[in-house]
N, C-alpha and C positions, 0 to 999 in steps of 0.2 A: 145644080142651082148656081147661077151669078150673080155676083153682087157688080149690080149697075150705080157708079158714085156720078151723080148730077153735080156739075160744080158752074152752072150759069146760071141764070134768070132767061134765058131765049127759050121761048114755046115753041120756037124749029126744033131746037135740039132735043126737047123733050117730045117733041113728034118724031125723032128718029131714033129714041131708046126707045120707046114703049112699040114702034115700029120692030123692033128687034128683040125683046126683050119676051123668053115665056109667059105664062103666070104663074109658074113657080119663083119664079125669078125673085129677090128683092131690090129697090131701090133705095137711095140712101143721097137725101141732097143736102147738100152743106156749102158753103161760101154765099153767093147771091141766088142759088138755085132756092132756098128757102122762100123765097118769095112766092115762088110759084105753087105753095101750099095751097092754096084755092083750086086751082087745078089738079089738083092731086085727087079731091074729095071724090070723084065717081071713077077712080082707075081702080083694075081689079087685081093691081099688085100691090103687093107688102111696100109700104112709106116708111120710112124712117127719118128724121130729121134731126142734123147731130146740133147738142141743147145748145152749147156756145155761139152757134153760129145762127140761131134766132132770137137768143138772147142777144146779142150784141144789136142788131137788126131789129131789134122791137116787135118780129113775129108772132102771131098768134098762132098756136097749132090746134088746130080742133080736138085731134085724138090727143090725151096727153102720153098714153103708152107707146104713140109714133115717135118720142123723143129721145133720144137716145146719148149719153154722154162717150167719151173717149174711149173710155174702157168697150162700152157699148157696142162703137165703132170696130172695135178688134176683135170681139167677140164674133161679129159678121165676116169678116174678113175671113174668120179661122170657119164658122163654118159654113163657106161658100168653095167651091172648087175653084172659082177665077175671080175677076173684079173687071170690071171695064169702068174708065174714066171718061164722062163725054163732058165736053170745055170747049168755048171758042177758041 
């Protein structure tokens, strides 16, 4: 399992993780990637949304259990075998 970290708002970029990405896979978007939580709603992999970074953004997350704080964040880290970072 990888942990795929979103760190844009570009719907390119999120067409070439989910292009690559199994569905075991988890993703995890934080910085201005939170945005693009609308598009998240019919993907058939695990969302995560780290809390600061849609609080700060005003984001609404539909699922509240896709939200995830710091700790949260590491928790995924530890258990994933790798992480991929996709950013402009």
């Amino acid at each position: 399992m990888i942990l795929h970290i979103v760190q844009t708002s570009s719907r390119d970029i999120l067409e070439q993780c989910l292009k690559t990405a199994n569905t075991d896979d988890v993703l995890l978007f934080i910085e201005n990637a939170v945005f693009l939580e609308p598009q998240t709603r019919n993907i058939k992999h695990t969302c995560f949304f780290l809390e600061a970074d849609i609080t700060a953004r005003g984001v609404t997350v539909n699922n509240p259990a896709q939200v995830i704080n710091d700790s949260g964040f590491v928790e995924l880290v530890c258990k994933t075998t790798k992480s991929v970072t996709w950013y402009l």
